[in-house]
Each structure stands twice: as structure tokens, then as C-alpha cells.
N, C-alpha and C positions, 0 to 999 in steps of 0.2 A: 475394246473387246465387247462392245455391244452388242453383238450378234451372238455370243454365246447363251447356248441353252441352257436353262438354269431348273432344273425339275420343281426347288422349294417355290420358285417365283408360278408354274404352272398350276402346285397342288394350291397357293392360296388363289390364285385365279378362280377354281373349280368349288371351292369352298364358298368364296364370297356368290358366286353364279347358283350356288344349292339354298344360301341363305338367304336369297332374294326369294329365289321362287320358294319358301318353306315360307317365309315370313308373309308372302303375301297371298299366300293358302291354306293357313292354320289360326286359330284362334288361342291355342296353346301359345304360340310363338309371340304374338300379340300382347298376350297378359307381363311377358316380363322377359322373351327374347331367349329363355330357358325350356331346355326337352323338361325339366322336373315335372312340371304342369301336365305334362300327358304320361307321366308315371307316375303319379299320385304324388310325389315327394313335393309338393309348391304347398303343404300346409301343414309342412313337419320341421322341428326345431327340435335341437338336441335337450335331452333330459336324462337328468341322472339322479336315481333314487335312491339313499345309502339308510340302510337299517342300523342306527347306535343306539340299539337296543332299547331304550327310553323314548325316541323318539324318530321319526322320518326325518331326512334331510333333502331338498331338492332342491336340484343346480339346473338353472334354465339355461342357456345363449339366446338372448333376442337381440342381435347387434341392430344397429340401425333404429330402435323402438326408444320410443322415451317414457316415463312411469307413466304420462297420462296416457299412452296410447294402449295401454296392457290391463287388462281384468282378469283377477284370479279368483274362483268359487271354489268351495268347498261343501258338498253336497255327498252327509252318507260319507263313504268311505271314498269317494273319485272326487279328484283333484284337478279341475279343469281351467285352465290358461287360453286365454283368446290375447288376438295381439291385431292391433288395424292401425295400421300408418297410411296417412295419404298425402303424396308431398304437394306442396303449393304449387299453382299456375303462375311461374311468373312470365310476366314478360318475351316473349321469344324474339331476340333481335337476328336470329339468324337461324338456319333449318341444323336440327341433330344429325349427327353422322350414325350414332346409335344413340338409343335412350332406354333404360333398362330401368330405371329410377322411378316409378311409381305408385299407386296405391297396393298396399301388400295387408291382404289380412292372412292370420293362420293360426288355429285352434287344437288344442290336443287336451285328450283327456287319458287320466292315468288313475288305474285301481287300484286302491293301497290295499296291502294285505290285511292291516289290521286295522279297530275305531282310533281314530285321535281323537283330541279334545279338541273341539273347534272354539273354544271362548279362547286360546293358549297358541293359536297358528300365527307366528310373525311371517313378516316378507320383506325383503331387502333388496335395491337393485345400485348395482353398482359396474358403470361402462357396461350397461347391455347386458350383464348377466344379473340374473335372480337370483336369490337363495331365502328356502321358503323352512320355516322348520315348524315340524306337525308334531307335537307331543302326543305320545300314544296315550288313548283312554287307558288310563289301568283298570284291571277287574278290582270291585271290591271287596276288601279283602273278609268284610264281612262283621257279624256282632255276634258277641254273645248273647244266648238265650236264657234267660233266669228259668229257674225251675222252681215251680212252687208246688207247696206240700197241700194236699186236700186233705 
């Protein structure tokens, strides 16, 4: 029954026939083979910022990053995470069918509500994800004032 019409076999025909011609008239397509890059989302990575009252906690995903390839500042009250991976050139013994695998930088920056102590901020990375924890600056709580008698 080879002559049967199969519509799944036509929609991937028509699919791969858009993805040539996108791919080889976009620059977006190019960087990593993803629409993200032409919706801003190619330099965003999830982040979660949980208030435990004494202190900030922040959960990153950088899968694919290793500790050297990630820089986290802390400047003021914003908390800013950069990440650049670039995979090595190895060898090509034969041509890709696709290749989606290459240099990835991507930067976010995040304003905390209140001061931390930045001498007191650790960071942890463990399979790809971070966890960064900011103890809040306390206010201090102040002194007493002697009073003297003239």
C-alpha cells in the first residue's frame, strides 16, 4: 500500500520545505535553530526568588553551563548572572543533519527588594542549577545615648 496518502507524511514534508527556507534567510535561525532569538527569550533562564524572611534565596536552571562558564555580581541591591558556554570545534568527519549545540551566552539581572550583606552571599551549583543565598542587611538596631548633666 504504497500509494496511500498519508497527510502526517505531507505536513512533515511542508515543515522541513519552511525550515530550509527560514534557516537559510534568518539570522535568528542561525544562532541556535530556535524562534526564542527573535522573541527576546534566547537570554532568559528561569529564576526563582524566595523571601525567608532573614534572607533572599535564588534558584537558577543553567543546564548545559559548568561553574566556570557562569559569573554572578552582586552590585547595590541587583543581582546579576551571566552565563557563556562555547562548545569546542571538534573534528567534523561527516556533515550535521541539524546542529543546535553551540556558543550560548545569556545574562539576567534581578532587583531585590531589600539591602543584603554582600560579605555573607554564598553560591552553589549543583547539575546545572544554582542556589545563591543573600542574607538581608538588617537595620541597625541602634545605641544608646548617654545623657549627661551640665
Amino acid at each position: 500500500m504504497s500509494g496511500r496518502y498519508n497527510p502526517i507524511e505531507e505536513l512533515e514534508r511542508i515543515l522541513d520545505r519552511m525550515s530550509r527556507q527560514v534557516t537559510g534567510g534568518s539570522p535568528g535561525w542561525d544562532r541556535g535553530g530556535s524562534l526564542a532569538a527573535w522573541a527576546g527569550g534566547d537570554d532568559q533562564f528561569p529564576v526563582d526568588v524566595v523571601d525567608e524572611g532573614d534572607r533572599f534565596v535564588a534558584t537558577i536552571d543553567l543546564p548545559g553551563f559548568e561553574r566556570e562558564d557562569v559569573s554572578i555580581h552582586l552590585h547595590e541591591q541587583t543581582l546579576q548572572i551571566e552565563a557563556d558556554h562555547t562548545s569546542e570545534a571538534d573534528e567534523e568527519t561527516g556533515s550535521y543533519v541539524r546542529r543546535e549545540r553551540r556558543q550560548r551566552s545569556v545574562t539576567r539581572s534581578i532587583r531585590l527588594p531589600d539591602a543584603v550583606n554582600e560579605d555573607d552571599v554564598e553560591a552553589k551549583m549543583h547539575n546545572g542549577v544554582i542556589t545563591i543565598t543573600l542574607p538581608k542587611l538588617m537595620p541597625d538596631e541602634g545605641h544608646e545615648i548617654d545623657i549627661s548633666i551640665e
